[in-house]
MIDOSE-1310 file (N, C-alpha, C; in nm, 2 decimals, decimal comma, always signed):
residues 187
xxxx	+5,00/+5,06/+12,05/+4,86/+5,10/+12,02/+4,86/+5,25/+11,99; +4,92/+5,34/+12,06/+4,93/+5,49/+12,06/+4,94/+5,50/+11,91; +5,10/+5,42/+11,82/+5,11/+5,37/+11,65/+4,98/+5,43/+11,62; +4,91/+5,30/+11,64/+4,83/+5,27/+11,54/+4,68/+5,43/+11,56
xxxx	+4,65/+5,42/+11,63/+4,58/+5,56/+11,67/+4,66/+5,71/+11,60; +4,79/+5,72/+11,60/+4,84/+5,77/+11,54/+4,83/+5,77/+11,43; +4,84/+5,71/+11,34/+4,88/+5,61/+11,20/+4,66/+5,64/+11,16; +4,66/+5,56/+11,24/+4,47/+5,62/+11,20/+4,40/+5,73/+11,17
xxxx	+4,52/+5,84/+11,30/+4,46/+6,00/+11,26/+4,55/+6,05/+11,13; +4,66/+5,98/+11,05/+4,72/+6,05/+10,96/+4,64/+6,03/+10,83; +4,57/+5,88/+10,84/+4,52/+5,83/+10,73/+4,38/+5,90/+10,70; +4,36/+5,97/+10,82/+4,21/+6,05/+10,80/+4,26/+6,18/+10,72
xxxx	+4,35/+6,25/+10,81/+4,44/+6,35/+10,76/+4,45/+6,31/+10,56; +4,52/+6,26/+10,52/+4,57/+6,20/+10,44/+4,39/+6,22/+10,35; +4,32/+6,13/+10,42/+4,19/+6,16/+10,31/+4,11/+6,29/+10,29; +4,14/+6,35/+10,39/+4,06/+6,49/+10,38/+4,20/+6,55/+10,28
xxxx	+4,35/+6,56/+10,28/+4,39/+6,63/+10,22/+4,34/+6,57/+10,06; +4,33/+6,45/+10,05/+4,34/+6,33/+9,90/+4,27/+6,43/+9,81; +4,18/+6,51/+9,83/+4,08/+6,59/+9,71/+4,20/+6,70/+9,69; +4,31/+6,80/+9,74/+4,39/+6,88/+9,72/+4,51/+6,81/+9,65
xxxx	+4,57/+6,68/+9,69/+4,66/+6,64/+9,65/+4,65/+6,57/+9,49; +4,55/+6,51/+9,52/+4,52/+6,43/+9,41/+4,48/+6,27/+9,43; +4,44/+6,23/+9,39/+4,33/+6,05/+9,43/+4,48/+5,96/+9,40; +4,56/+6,00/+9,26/+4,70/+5,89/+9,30/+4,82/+5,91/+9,38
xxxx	+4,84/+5,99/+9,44/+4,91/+6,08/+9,55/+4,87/+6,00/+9,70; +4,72/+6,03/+9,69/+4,63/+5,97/+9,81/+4,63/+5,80/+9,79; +4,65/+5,70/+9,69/+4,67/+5,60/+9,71/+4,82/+5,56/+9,74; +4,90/+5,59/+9,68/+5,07/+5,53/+9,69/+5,11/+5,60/+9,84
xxxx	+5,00/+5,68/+9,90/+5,08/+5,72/+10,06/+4,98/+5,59/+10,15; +4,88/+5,60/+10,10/+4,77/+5,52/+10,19/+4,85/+5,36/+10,17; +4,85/+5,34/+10,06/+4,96/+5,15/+10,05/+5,09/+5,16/+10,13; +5,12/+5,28/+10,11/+5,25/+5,27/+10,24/+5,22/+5,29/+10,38
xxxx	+5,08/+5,39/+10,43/+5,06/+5,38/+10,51/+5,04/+5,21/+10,61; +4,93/+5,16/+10,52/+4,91/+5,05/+10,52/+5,00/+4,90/+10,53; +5,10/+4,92/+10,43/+5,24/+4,84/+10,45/+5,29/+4,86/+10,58; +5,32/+4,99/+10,64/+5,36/+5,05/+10,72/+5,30/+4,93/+10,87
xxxx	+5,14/+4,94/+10,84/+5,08/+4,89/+10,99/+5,09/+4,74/+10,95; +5,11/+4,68/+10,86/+5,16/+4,53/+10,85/+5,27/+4,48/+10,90; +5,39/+4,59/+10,87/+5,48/+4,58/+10,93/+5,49/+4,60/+11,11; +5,42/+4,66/+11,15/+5,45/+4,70/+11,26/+5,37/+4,57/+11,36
xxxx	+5,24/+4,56/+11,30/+5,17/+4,43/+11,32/+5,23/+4,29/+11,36; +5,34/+4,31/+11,21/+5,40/+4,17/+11,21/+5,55/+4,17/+11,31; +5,60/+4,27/+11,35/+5,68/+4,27/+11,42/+5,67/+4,26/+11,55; +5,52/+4,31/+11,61/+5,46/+4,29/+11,70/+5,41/+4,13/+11,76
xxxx	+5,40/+4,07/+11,64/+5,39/+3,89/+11,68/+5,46/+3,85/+11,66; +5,54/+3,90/+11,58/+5,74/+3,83/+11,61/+5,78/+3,80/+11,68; +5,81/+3,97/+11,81/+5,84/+3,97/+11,90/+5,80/+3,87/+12,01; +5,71/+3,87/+11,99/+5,59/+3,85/+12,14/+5,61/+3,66/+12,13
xxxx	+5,65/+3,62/+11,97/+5,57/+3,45/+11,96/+5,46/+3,41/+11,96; +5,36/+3,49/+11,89/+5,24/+3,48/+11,91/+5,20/+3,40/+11,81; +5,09/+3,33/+11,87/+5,04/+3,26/+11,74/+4,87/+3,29/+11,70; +4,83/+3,31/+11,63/+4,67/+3,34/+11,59/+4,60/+3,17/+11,53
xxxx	+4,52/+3,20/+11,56/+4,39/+3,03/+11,52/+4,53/+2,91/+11,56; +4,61/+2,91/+11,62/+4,66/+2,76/+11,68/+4,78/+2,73/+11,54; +4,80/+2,86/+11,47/+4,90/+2,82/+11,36/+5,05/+2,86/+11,48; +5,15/+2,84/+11,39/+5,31/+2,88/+11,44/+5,35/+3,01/+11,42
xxxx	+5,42/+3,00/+11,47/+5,46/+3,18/+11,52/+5,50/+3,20/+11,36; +5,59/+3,13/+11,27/+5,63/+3,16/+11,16/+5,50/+3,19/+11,04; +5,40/+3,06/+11,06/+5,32/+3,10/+11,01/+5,22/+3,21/+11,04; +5,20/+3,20/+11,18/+5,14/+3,32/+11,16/+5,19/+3,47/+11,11
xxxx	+5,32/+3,50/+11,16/+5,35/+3,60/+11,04/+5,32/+3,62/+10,92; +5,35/+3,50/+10,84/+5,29/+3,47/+10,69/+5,15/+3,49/+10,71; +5,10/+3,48/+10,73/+4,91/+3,54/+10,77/+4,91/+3,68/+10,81; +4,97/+3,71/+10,88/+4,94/+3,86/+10,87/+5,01/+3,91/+10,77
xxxx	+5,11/+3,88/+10,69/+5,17/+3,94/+10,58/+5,06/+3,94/+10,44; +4,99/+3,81/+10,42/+4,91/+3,82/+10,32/+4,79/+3,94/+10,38; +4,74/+3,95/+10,50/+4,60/+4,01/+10,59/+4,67/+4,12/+10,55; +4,77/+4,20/+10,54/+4,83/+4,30/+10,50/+4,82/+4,34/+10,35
xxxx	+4,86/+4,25/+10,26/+4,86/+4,28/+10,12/+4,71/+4,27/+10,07; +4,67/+4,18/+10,12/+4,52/+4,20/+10,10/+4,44/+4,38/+10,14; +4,46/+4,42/+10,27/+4,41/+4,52/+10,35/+4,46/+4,65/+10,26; +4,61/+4,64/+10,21/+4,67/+4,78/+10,12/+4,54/+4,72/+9,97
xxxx	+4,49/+4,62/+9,93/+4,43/+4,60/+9,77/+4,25/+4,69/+9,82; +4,22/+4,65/+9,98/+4,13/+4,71/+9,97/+4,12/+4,82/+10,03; +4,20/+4,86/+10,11/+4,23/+5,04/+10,14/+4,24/+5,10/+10,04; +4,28/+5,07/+9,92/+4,33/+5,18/+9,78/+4,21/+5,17/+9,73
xxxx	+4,11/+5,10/+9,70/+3,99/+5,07/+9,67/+3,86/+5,17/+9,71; +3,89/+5,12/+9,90/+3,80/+5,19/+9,97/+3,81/+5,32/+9,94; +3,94/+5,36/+9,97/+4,03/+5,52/+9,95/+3,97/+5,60/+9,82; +4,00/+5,50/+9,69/+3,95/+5,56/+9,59/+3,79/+5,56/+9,55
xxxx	+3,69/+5,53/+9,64/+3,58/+5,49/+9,63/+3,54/+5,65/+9,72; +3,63/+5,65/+9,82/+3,56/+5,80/+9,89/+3,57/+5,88/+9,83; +3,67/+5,88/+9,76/+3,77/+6,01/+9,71/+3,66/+6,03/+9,57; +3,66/+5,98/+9,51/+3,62/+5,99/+9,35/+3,50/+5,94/+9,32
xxxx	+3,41/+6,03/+9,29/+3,26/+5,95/+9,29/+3,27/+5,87/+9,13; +3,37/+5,95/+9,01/+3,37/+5,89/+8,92/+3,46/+5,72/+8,91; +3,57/+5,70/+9,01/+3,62/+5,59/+9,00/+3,47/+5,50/+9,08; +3,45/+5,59/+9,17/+3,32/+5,41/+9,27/+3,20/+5,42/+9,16
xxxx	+3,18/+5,49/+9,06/+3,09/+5,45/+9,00/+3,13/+5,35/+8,91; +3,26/+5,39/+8,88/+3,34/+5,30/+8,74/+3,32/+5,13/+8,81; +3,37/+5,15/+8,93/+3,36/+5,03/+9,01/+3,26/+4,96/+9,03; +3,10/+5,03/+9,09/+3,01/+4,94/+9,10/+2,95/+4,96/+8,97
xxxx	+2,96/+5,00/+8,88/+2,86/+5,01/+8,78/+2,94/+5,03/+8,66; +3,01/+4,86/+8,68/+3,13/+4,84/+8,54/+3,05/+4,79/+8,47; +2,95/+4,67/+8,46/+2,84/+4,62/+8,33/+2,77/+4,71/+8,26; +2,73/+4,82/+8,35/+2,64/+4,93/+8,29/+2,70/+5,01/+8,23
xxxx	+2,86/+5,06/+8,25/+2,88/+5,18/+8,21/+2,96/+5,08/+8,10; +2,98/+4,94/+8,07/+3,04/+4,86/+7,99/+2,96/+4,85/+7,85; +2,82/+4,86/+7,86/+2,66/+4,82/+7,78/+2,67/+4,89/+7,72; +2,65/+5,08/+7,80/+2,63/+5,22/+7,70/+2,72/+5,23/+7,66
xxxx	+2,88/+5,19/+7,67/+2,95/+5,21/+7,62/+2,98/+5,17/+7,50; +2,95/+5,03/+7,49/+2,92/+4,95/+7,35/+2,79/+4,99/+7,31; +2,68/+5,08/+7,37/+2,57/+5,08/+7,29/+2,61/+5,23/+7,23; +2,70/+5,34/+7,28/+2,74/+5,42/+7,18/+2,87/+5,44/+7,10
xxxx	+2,91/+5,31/+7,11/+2,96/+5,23/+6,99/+2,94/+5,24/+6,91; +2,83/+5,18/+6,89/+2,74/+5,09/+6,80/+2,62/+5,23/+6,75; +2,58/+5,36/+6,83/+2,53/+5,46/+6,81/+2,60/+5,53/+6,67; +2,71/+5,53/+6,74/+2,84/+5,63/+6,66/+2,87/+5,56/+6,52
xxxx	+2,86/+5,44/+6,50/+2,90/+5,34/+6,43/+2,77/+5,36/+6,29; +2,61/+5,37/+6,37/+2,55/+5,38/+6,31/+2,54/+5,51/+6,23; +2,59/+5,61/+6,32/+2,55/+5,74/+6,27/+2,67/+5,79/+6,16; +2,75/+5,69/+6,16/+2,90/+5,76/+6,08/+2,80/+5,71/+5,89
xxxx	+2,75/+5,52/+5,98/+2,67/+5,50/+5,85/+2,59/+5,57/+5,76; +2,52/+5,64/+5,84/+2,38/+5,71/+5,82/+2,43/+5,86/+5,73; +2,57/+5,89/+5,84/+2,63/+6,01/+5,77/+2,67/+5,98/+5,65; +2,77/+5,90/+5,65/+2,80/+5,86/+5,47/+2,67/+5,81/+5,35
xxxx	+2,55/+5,76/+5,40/+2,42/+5,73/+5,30/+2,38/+5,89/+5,26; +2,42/+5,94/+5,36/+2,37/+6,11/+5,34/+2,41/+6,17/+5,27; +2,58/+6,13/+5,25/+2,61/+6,22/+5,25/+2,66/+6,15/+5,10; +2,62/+6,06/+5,04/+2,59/+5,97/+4,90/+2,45/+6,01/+4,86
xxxx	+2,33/+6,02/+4,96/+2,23/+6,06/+4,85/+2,25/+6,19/+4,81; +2,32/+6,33/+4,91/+2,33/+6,46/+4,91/+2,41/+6,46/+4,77; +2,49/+6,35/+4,70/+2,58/+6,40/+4,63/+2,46/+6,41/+4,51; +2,43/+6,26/+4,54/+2,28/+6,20/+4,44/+2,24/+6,36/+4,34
xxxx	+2,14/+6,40/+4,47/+2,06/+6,47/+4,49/+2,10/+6,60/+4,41; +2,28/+6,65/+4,42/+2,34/+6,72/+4,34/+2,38/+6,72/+4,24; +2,37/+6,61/+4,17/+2,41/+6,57/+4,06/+2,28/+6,57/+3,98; +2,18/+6,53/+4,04/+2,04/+6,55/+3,97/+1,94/+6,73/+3,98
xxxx	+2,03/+6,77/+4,09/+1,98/+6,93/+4,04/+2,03/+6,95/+3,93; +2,21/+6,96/+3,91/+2,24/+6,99/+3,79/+2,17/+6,97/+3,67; +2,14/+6,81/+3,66/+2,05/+6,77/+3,57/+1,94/+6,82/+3,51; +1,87/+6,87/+3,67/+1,75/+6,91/+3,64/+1,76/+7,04/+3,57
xxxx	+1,89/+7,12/+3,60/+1,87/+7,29/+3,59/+1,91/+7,28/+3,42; +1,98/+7,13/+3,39/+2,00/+7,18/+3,26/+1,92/+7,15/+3,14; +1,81/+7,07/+3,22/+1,64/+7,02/+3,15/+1,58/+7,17/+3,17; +1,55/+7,21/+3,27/+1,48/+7,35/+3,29/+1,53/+7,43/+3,21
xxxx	+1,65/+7,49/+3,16/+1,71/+7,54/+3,08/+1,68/+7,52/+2,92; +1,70/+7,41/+2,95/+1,59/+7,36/+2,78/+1,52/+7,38/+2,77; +1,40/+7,34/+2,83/+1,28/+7,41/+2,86/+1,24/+7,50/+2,86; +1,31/+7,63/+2,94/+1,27/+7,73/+2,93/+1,31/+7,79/+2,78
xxxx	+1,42/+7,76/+2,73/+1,48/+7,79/+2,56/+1,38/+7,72/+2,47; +1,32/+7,63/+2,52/+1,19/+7,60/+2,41/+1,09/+7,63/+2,42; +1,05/+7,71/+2,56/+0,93/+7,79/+2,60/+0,93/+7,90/+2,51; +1,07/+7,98/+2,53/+1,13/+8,13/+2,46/+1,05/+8,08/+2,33
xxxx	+1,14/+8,01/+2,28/+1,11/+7,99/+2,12/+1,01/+7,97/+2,09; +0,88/+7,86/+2,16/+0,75/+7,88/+2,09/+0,69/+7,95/+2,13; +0,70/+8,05/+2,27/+0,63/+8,17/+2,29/+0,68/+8,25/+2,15; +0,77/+8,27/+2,09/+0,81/+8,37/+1,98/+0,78/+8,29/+1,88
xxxx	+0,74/+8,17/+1,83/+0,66/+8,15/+1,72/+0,48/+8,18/+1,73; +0,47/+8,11/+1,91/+0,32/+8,16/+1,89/+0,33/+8,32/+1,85; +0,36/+8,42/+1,94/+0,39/+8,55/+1,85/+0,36/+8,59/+1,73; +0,42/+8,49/+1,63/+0,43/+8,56/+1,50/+0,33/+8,43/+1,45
xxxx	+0,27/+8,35/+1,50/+0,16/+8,30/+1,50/+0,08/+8,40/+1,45; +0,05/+8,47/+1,57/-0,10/+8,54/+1,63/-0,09/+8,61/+1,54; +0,01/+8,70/+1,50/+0,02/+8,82/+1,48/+0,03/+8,78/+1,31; +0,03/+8,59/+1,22/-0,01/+8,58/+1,12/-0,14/+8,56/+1,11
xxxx	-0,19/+8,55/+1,23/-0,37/+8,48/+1,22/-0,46/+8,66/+1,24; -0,37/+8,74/+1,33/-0,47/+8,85/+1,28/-0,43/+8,93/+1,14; -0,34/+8,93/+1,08/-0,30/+8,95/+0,98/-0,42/+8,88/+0,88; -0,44/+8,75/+0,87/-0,51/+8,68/+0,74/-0,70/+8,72/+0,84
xxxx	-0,73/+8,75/+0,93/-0,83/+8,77/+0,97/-0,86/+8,89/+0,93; -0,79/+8,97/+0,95/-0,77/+9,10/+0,86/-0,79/+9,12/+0,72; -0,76/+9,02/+0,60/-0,77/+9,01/+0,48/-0,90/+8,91/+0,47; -0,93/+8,84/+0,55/-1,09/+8,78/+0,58/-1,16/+8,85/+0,58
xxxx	-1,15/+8,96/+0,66/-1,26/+9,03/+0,67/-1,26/+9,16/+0,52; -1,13/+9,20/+0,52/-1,15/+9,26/+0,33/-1,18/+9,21/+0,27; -1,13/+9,06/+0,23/-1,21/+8,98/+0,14/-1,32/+8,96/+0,14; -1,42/+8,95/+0,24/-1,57/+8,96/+0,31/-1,61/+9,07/+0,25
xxxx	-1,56/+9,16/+0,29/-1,63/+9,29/+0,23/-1,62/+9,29/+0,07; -1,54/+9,26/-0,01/-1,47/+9,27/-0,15/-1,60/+9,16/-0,17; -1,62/+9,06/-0,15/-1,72/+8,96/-0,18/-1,85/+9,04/-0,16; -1,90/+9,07/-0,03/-2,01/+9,14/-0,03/-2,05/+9,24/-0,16
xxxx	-1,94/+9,34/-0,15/-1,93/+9,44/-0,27/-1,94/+9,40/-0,42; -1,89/+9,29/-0,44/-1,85/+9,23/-0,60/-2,04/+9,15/-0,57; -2,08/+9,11/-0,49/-2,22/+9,07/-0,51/-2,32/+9,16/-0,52; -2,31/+9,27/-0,47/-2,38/+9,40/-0,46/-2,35/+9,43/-0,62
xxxx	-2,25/+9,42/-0,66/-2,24/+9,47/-0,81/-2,28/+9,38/-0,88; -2,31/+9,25/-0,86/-2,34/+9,17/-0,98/-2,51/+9,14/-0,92; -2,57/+9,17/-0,85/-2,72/+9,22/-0,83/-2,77/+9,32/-0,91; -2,68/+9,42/-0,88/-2,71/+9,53/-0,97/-2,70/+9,56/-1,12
xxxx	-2,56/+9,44/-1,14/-2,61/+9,43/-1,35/-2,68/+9,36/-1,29; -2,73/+9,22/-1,23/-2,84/+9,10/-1,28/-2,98/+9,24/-1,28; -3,01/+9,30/-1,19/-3,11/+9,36/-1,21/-3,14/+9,47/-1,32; -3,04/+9,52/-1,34/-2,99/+9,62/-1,49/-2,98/+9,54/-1,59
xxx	-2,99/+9,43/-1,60/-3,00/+9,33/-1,74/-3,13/+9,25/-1,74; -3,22/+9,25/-1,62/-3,37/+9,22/-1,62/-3,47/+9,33/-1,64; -3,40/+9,47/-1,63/-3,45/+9,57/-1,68/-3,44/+9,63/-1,86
């Protein structure tokens, strides 16, 4: 019994060091620790002929050999459940962290989508600036050019507004003179 008390203070030992050593360090000594107390177990009812629940001494060894392989599956378990808050989460919260995992998946999956539609209308979108810059370009080259015909437009309409109005006057004048014979030939 002293063993196992022994063996109990090492395994504490052992988990307080597990955060320095490392969590798989802390399980391959803990399975041996643990083999260790199966063994000692089983040699203990060897010795002695003991039998447990009314089985045979042989089988009961076989029962403590599996109580053993079972006890190292859930000490490494337990062990890494103290040690690592990320493995006991991985553990109790396998569906959940299983779901978001396929749901950012399926995020990522979307967004690669989303990125390539983008990044097809972005091209779109570039290809029709060009377009546009080379309609605006026209545009503006046929702005230039009828602003420079209206120009020489204007600049023919006050020209003939200009000879309108001489001619106005030339008309006025040529009437003024033909008043003046009409009245010089009624005189």
């Amino acid at each position: 019994m002293i063993r196992l008390g022994v063996l109990f203070i090492l395994v504490l030992l052992i988990a307080g060091a597990a955060r320095v050593v490392g969590i798989l360090s802390f399980l391959i000594i803990l399975g041996g620790i643990v083999s260790y107390l199966g063994d000692l177990l089983g040699s203990y009812f060897g010795k002695r002929r003991l039998s447990i629940f009314g089985l045979r001494p042989k089988n009961t060894g076989t029962l403590i050999s599996l109580m053993t392989g079972t006890m190292i599956t859930i000490a490494t378990l337990g062990g890494a459940m103290l040690i690592s808050e990320d493995y006991k989460d991985a553990l109790l919260n396998y569906r959940k962290l299983k779901s978001d995992q396929e749901s950012l998946v399926r995020i990522n999956q979307d967004l690669k989508t989303n990125e390539e539609k983008l990044t097809r209308v972005n091209s779109e979108l570039k290809s029709k600036e060009v377009e546009l810059t080379r309609v605006l370009e026209g545009v503006e080259a046929s702005f230039d050019r009828i602003s420079g015909e209206l120009k020489e437009a204007e600049e023919v309409r006050a020209g003939l507004a200009e000879e309108i109005e001489e001619l106005r006057r030339d008309k006025e004048e040529k009437l003024e003179q033909i008043r003046l014979l009409a009245r010089a030939l009624k005189q």
